[in-house]
N, CA and C of each residue as an Amber inpcrd file, in Angstrom:
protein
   465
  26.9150000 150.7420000  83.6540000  26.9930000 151.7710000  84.6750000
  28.4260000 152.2850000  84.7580000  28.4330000 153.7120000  85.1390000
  29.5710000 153.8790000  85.1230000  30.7560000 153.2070000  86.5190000
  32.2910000 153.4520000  86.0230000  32.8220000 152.8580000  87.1960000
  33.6230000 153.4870000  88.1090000  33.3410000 154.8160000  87.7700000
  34.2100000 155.8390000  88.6640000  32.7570000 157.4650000  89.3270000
  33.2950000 158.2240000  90.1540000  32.2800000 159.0030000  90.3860000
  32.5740000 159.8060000  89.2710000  33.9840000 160.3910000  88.5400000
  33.5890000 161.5190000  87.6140000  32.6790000 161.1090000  86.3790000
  32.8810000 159.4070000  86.2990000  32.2840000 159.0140000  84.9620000
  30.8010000 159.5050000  85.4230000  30.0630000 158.9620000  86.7790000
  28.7670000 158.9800000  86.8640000  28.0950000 160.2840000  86.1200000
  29.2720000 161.4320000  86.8490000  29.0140000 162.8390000  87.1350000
  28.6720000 163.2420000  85.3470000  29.5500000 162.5350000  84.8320000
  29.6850000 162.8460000  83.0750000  28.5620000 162.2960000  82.6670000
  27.9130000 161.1310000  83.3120000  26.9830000 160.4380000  82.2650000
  25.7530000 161.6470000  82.9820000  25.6570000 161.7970000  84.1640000
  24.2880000 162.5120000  84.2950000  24.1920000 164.0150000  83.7730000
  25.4990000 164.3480000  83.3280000  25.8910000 165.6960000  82.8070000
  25.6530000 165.9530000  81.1530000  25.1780000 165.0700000  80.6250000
  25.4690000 164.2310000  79.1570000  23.4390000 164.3380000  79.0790000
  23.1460000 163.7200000  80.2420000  21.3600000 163.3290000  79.9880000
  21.0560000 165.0390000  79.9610000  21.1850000 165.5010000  81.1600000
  21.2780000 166.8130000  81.0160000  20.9950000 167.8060000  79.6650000
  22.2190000 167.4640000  79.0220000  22.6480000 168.5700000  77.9550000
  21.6340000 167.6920000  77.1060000  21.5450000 166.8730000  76.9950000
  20.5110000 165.9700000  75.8480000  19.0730000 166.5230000  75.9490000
  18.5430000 166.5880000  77.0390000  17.3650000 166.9980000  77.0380000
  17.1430000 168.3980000  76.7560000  18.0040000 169.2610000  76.9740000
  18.2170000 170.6310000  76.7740000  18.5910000 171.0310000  75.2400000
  19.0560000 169.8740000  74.3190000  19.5450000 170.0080000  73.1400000
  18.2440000 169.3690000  72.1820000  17.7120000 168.5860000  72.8770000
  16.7470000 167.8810000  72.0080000  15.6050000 168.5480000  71.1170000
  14.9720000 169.9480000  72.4460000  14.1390000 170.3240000  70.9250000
  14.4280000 171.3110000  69.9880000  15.3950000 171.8300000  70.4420000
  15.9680000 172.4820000  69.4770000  16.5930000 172.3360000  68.4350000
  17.3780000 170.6880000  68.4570000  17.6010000 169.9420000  67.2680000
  16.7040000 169.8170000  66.9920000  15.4370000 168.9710000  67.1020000
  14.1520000 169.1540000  66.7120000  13.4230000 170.3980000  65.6540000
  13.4170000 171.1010000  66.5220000  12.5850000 172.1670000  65.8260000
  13.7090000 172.9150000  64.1700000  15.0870000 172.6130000  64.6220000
  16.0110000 173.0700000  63.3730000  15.2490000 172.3410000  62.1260000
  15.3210000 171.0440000  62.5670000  14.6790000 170.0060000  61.1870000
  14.0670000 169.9380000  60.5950000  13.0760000 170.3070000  61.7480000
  11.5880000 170.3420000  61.3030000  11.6520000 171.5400000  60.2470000
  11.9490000 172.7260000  60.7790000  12.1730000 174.0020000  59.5730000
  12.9660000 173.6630000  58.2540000  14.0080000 173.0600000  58.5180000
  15.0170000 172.7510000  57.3390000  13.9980000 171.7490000  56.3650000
  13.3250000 170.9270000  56.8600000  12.5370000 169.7510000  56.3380000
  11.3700000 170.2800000  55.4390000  10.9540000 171.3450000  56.2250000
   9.6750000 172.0620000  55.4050000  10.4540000 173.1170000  54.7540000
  11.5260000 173.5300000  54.5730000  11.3570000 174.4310000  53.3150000
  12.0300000 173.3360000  52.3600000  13.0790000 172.6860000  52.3120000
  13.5230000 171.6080000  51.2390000  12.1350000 171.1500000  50.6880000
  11.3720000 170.5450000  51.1040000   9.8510000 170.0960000  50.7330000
   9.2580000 171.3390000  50.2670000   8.9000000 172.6090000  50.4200000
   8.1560000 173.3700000  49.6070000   9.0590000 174.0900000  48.3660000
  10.1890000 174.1660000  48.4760000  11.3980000 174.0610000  47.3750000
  10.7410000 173.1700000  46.3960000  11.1240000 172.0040000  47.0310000
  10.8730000 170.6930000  45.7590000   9.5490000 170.9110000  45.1330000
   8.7170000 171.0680000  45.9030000   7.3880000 171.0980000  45.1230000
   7.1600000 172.1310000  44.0980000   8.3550000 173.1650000  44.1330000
   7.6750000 174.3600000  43.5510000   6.7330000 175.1440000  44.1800000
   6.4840000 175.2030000  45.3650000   5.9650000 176.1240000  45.8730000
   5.2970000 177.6730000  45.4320000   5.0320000 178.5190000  46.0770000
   4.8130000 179.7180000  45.5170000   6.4370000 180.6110000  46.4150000
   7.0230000 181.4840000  45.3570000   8.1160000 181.9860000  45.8350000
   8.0770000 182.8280000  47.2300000   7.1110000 183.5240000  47.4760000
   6.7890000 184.2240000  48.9090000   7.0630000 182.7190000  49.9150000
   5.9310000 181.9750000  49.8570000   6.0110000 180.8180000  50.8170000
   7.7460000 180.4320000  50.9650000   8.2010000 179.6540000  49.9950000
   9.3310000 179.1810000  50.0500000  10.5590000 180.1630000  50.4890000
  10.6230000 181.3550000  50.3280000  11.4590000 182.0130000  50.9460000
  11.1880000 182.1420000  52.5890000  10.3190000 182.2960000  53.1100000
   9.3460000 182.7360000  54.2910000   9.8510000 181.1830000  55.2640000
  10.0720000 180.2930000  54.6130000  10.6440000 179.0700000  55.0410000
  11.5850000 179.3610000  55.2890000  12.6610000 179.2810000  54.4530000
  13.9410000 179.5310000  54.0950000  14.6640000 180.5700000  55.2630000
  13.6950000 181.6360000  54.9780000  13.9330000 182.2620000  56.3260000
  14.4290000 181.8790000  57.6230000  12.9140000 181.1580000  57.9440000
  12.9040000 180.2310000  59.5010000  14.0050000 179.5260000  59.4110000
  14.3390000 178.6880000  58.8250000  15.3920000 177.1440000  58.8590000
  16.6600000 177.8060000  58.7970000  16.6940000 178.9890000  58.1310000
  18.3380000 179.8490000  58.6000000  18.1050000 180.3330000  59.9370000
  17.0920000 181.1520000  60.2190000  17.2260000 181.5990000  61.8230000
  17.4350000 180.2240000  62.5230000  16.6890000 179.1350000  62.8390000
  17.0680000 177.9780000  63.7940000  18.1670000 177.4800000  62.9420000
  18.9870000 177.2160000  62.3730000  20.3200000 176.8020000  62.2590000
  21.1760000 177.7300000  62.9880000  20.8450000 179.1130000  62.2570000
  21.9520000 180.1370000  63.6090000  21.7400000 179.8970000  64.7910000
  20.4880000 179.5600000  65.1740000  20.4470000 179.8690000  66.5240000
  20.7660000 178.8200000  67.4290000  20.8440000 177.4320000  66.8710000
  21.1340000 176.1170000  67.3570000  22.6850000 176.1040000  67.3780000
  23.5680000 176.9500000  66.5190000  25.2430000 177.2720000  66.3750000
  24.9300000 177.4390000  67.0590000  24.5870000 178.7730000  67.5600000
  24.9430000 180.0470000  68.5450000  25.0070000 178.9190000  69.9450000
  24.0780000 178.0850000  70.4050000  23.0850000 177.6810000  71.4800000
  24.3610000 176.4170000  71.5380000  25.2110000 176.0750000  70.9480000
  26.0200000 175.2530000  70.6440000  25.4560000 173.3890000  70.8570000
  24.4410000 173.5290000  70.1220000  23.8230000 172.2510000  69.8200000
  24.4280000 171.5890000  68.8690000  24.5400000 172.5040000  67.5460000
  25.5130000 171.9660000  66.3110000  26.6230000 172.3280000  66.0330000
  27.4240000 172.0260000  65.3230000  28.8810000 172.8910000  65.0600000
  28.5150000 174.2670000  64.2940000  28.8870000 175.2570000  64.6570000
  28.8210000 176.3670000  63.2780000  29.0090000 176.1580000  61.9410000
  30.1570000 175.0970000  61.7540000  30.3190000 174.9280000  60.2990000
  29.2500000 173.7910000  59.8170000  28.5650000 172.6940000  60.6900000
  27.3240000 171.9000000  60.1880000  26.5520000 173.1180000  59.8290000
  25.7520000 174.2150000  60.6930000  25.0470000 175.0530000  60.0460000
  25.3800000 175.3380000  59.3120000  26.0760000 176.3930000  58.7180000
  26.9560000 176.9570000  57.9370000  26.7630000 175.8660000  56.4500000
  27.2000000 174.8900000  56.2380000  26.7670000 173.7660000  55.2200000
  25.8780000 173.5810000  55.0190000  24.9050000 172.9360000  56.2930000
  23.8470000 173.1100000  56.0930000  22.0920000 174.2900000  54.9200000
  22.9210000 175.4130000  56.0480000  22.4300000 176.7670000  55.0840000
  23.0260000 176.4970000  53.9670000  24.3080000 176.2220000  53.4720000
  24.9270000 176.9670000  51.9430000  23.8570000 175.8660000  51.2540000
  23.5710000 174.6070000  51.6140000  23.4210000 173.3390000  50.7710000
  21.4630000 174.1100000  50.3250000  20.7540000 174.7070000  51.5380000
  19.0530000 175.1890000  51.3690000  19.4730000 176.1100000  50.2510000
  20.2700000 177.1410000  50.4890000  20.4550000 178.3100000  49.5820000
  20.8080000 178.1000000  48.1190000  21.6930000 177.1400000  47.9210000
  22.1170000 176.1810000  46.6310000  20.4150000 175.7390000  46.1680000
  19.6020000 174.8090000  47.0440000  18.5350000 174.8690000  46.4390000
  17.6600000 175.6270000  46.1020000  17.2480000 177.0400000  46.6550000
  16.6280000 177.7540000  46.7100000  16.8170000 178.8080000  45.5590000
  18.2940000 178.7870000  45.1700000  18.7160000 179.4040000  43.9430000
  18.6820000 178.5350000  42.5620000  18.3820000 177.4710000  42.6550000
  17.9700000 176.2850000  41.6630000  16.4600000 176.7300000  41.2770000
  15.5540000 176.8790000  42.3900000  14.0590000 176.6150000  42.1050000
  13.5650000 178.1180000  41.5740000  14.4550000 179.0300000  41.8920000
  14.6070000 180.2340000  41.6690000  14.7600000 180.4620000  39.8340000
  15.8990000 180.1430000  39.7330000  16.3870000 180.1460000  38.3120000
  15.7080000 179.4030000  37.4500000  14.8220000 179.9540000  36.2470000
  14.1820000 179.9410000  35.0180000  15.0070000 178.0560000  34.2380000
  14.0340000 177.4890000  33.9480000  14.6460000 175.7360000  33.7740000
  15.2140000 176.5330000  31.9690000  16.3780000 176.2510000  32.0580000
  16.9570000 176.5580000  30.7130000  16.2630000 175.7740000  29.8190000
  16.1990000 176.0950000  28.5840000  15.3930000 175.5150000  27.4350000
  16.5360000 174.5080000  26.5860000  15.7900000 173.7360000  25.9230000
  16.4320000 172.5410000  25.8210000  17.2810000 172.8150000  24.3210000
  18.5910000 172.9040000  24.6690000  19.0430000 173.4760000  23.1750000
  19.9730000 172.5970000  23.0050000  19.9400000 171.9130000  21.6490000
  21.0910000 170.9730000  20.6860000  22.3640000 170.9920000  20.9170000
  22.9400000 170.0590000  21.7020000  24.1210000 169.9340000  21.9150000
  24.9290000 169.8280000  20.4090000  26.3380000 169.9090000  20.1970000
  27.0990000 169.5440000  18.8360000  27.2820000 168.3880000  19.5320000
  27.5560000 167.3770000  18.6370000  28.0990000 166.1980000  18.4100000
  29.3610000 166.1630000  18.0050000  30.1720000 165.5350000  19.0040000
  31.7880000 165.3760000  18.6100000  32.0480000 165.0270000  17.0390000
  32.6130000 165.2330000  15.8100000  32.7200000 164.3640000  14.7400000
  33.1070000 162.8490000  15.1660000  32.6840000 161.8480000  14.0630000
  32.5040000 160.8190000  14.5550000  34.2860000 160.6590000  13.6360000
  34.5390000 159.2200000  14.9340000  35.9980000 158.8030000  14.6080000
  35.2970000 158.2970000  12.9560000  36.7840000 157.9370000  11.9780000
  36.4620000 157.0570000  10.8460000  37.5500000 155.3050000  11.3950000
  36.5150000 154.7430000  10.9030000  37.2250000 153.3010000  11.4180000
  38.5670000 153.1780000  10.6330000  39.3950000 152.7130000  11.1410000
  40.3880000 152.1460000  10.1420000  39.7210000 151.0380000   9.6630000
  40.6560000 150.6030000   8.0210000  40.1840000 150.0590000   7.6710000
  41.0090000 148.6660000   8.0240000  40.3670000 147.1770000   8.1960000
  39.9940000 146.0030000   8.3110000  41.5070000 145.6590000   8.9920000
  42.4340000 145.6130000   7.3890000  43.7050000 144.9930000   7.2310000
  44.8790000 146.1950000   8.1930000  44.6260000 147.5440000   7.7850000
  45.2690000 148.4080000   8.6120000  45.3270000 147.6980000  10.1850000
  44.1280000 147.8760000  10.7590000  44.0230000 148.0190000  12.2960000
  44.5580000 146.2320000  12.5900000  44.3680000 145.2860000  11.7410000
  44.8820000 144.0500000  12.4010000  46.5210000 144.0020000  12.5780000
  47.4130000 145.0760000  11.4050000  48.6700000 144.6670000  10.7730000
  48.7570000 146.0170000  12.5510000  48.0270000 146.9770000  12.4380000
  48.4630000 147.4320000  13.9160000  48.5620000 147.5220000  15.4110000
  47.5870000 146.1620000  15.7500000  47.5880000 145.6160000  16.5930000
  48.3650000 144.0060000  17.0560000  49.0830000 144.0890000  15.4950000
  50.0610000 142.8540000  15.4230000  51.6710000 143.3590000  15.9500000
  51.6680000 144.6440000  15.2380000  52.5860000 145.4360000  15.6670000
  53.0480000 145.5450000  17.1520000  51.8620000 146.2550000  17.8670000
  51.8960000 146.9050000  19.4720000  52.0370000 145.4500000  19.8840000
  51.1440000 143.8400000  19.8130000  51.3070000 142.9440000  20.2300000
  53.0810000 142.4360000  20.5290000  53.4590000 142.3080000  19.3400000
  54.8240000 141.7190000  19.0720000  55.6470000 143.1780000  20.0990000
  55.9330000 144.4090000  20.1080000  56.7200000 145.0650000  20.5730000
  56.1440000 144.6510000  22.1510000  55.1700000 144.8140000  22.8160000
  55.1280000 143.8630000  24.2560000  55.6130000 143.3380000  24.3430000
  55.4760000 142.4980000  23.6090000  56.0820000 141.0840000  23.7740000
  57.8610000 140.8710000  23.9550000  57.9870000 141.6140000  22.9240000
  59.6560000 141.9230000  23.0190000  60.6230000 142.5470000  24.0860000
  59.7030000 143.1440000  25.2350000  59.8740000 143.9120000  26.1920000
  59.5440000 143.4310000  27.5570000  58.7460000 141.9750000  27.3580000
  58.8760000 141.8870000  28.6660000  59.5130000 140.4990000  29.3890000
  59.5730000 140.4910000  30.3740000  60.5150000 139.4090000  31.2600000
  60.2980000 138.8700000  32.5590000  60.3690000 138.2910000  33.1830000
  60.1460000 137.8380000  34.1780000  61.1490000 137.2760000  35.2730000
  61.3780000 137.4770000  36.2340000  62.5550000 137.2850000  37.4190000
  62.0210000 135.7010000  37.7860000  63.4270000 135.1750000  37.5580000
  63.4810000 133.9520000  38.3610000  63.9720000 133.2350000  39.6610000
  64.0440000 132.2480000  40.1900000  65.0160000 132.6720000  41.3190000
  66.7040000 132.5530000  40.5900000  67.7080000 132.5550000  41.9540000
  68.8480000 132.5270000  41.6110000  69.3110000 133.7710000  40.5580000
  68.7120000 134.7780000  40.4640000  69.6800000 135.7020000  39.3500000
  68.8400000 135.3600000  37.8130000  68.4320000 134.6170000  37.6860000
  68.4640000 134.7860000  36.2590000  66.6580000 135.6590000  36.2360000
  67.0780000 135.6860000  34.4950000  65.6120000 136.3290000  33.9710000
  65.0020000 135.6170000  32.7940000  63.9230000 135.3220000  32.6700000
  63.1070000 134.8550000  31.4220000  62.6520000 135.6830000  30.4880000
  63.1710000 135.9040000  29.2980000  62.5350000 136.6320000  28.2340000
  61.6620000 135.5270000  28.0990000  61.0270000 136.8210000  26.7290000
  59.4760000 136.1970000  25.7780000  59.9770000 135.3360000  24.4880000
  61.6790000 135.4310000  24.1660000  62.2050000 135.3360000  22.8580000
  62.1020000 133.7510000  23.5310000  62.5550000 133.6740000  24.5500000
  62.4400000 131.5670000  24.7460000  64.3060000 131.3180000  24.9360000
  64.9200000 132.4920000  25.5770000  65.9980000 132.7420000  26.0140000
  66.2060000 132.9740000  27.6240000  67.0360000 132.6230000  28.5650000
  67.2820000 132.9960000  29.4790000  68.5670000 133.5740000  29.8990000
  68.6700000 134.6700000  30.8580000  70.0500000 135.4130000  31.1670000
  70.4800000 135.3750000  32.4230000  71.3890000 135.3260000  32.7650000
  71.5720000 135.1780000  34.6850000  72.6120000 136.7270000  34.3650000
  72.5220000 137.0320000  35.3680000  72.8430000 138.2890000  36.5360000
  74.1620000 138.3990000  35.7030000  74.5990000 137.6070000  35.3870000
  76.2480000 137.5450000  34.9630000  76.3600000 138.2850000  33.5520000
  75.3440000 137.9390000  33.0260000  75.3160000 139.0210000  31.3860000
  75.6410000 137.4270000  30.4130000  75.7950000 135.9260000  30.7440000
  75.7820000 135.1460000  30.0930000  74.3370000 134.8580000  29.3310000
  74.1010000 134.4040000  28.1940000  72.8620000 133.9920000  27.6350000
  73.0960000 132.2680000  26.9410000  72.2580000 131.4920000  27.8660000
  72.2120000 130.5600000  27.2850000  70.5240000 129.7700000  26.7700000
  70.1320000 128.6530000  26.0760000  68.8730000 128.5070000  25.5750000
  68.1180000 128.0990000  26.6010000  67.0940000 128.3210000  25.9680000
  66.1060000 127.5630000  27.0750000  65.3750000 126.3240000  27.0160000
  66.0360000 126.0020000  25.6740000  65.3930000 124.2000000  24.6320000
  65.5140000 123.1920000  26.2190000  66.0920000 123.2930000  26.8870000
  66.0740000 121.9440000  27.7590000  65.0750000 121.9680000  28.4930000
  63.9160000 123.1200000  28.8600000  62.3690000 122.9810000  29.6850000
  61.7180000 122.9670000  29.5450000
């Protein structure tokens, strides 16, 4: 329940507009619902426009009536009309795509000696932060902050 009088005033102001909004959301749907459905089916084109019709007039008129936002209608309509120009338009005939040329594999010894390659240059490039300043290469060397390099045989 509410806990103030303006809240009350808002909640009974709210049932109000609800009941006054209800069949007219209603009846929008119902139109929008039956032409999407005689769309899909393929319908006969008189019918399905004759729909199409209705479900744009109750979308305007539910904007106008400010039940929905203008721009929900507005989407709404573009999204029927998008379909309606689908069921409209002749199903294109099914014509042969080209096929990309196909890659040629490298061969066996190539692609191993070049993935030995890219392996080893990673490898040569990367490092890892330790604490205190220093850094760990991949060579099995370590460097501190200072630019000294000493081994890493003692870990």
């Amino acid at each position: 329940m509410a806990h103030s009088l303006s809240a009350a005033k808002r909640w009974r102001a709210s049932i109000r507009r609800r009941e006054r909004n209800r069949p007219i959301r209603s009846v929008t749907r119902t139109y929008v619902s039956k032409a999407t459905a005689l769309i899909a089916q393929g319908s006969p084109q008189e019918e399905a426009a004759a729909a199409l019709q209705q479900a744009v007039r109750a979308l305007d008129e539910a904007a106008q009536k400010g039940v929905i936002h203008p721009n929900n209608a507005a989407r709404r309509k573009s999204r029927l009309m998008k379909k309606y120009q689908a069921f409209l338009a002749p199903a294109p005939a099914e014509e042969k795509k080209e096929e990309p040329p196909k890659r040629r594999r490298r061969a066996p010894a190539k692609a191993a000696k070049a993935a030995k390659a890219a392996k080893t240059t990673k490898a040569r490039k990367t490092t890892t932060r330790t604490t205190k300043g220093t850094a760990r290469t991949t060579k099995g060397t370590t460097r501190t902050t200072k630019g000294t390099t000493r081994s890493r045989k003692s870990e």
